[in-house]
C-alpha positions in Angstrom: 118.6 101.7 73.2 114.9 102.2 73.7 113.0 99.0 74.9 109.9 98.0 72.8 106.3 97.3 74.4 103.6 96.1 73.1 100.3 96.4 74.6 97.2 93.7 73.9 94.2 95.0 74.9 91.0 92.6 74.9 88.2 94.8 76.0 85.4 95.0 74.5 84.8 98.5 75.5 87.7 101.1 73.7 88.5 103.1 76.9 86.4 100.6 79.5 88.4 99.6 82.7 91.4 97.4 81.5 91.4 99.2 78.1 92.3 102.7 80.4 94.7 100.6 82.3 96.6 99.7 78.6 96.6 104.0 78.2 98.6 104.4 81.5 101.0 102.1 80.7 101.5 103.0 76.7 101.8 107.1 78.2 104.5 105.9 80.9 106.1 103.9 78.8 106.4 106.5 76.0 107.5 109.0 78.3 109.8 106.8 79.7 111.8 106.7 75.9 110.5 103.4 74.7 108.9 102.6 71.8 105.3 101.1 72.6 102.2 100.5 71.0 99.1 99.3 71.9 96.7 96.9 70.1 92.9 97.1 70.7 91.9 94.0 69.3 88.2 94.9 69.0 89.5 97.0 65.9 90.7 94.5 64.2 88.9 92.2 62.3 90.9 88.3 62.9 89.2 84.8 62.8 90.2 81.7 65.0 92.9 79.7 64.8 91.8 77.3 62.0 94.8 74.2 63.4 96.0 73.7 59.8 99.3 73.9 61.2 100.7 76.1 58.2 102.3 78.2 60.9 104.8 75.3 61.8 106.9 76.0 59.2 110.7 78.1 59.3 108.3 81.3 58.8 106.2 80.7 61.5 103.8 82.4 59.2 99.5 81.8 59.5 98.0 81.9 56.4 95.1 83.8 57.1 95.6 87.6 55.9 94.7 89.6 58.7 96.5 91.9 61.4 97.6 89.1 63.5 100.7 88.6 61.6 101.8 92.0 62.1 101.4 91.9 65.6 103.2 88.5 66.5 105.9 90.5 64.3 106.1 93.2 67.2 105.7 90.9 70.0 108.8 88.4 69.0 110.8 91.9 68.5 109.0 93.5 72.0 111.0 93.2 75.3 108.0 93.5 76.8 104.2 92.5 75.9 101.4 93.6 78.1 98.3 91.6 78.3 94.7 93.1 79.4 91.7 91.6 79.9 88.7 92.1 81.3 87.2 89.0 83.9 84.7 87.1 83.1 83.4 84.5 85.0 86.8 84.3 86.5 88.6 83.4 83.5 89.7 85.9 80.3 87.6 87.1 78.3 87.3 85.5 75.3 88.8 87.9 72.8 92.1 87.5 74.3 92.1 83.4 74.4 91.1 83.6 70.1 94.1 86.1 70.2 96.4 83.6 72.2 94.8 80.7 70.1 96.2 83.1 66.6 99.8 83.1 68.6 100.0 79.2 68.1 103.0 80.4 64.9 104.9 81.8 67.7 104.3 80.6 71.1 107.5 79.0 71.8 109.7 81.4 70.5 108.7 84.1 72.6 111.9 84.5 75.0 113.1 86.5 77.1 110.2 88.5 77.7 108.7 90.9 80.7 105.3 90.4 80.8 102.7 92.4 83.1 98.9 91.6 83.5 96.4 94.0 83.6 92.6 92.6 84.9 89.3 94.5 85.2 87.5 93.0 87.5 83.6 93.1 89.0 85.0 91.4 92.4 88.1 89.1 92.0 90.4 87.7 89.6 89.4 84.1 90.3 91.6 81.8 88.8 91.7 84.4 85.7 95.7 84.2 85.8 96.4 81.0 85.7 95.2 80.3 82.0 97.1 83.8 81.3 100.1 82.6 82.9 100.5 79.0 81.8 100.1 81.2 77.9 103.1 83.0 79.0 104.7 80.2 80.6 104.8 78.8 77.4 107.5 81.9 76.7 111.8 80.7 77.0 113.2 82.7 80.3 109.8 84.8 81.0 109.7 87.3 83.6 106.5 88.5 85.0 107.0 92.2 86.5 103.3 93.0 87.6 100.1 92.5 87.8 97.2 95.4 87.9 93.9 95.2 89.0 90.9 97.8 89.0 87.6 96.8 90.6 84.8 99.4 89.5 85.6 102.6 87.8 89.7 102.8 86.5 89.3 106.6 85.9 88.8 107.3 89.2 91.5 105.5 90.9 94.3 107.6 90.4 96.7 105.7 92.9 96.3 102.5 90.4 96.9 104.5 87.3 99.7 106.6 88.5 101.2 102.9 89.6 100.6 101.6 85.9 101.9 105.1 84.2 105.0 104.6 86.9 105.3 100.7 85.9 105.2 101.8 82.1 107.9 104.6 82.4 110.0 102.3 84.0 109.7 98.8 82.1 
């Protein structure tokens, strides 16, 4: 049976460092027979979590109609979620904390999961990871299989993404 993979990508530039990072790994994965797809959350239109708290119910359900829903759908079926990010200021950017903030419905029930972390950075990581990781720590039994970083042009560095096609096939 094929695995499923979602892909979150945060950057704000569609084909920009971490974004070309997200490609690799959707085109391994894909030619490795599993189902992926990858979300480039600067297409889609979502607000902040609004803590109402309507999620908390059997549904795990947000009220607000956007894409979000569909996508915390795919990521409670995925068996594995990929989360990119570019660093700023050594932490996430902020498109991917309002997009973990929107995952408040489903959080917890997340389990089971391989999870890699993909970081575009101008020098390090900083301590980028650890608000990442405490998000997917929040996840029942999850395993994290990797962790890719580019410094300066992704495109160019075709060790890294032959590693992140390789890691995708192989997920």
């Amino acid at each position: 049976m094929a695995r499923d993979v979602v892909v979150i990508s945060s950057s704000p530039r569609k084909g920009g460092n971490s974004d070309t990072l997200c490609d690799e790994f959707v085109k391994g994965a894909t030619d490795g027979g599993k189902n992926a797809v990858k979300y480039f959350l600067e297409d889609i239109e979502f607000d902040s979590c609004k803590a109402c708290m309507a999620c908390k119910t059997p549904e795990k359900e947000c009220y607000q109609d956007d894409q979000i829903s569909l996508i915390l759908d795919e990521m409670m079926e995925a068996d594995v979620i990929v989360y990119a990010t570019p660093i700023y200021y050594y932490e996430m950017c902020g498109t991917l904390k309002r997009f973990f903030d929107r995952c408040y419905p489903i959080f917890n029930h997340l389990e089971n999961k391989d999870y890699y972390i993909i970081t575009a950075v101008g020098s390090s990581n900083g301590d980028a990871l650890t608000g990442i990781r405490s998000f997917i720590g929040f996840s029942k039994n999850p395993t994290e299989k990797a962790v890719f970083t580019v410094v300066g042009d992704a495109k160019s560095q075709d060790d890294l993404l032959k590693e992140v096609y390789e890691a995708g096939k192989n997920c």
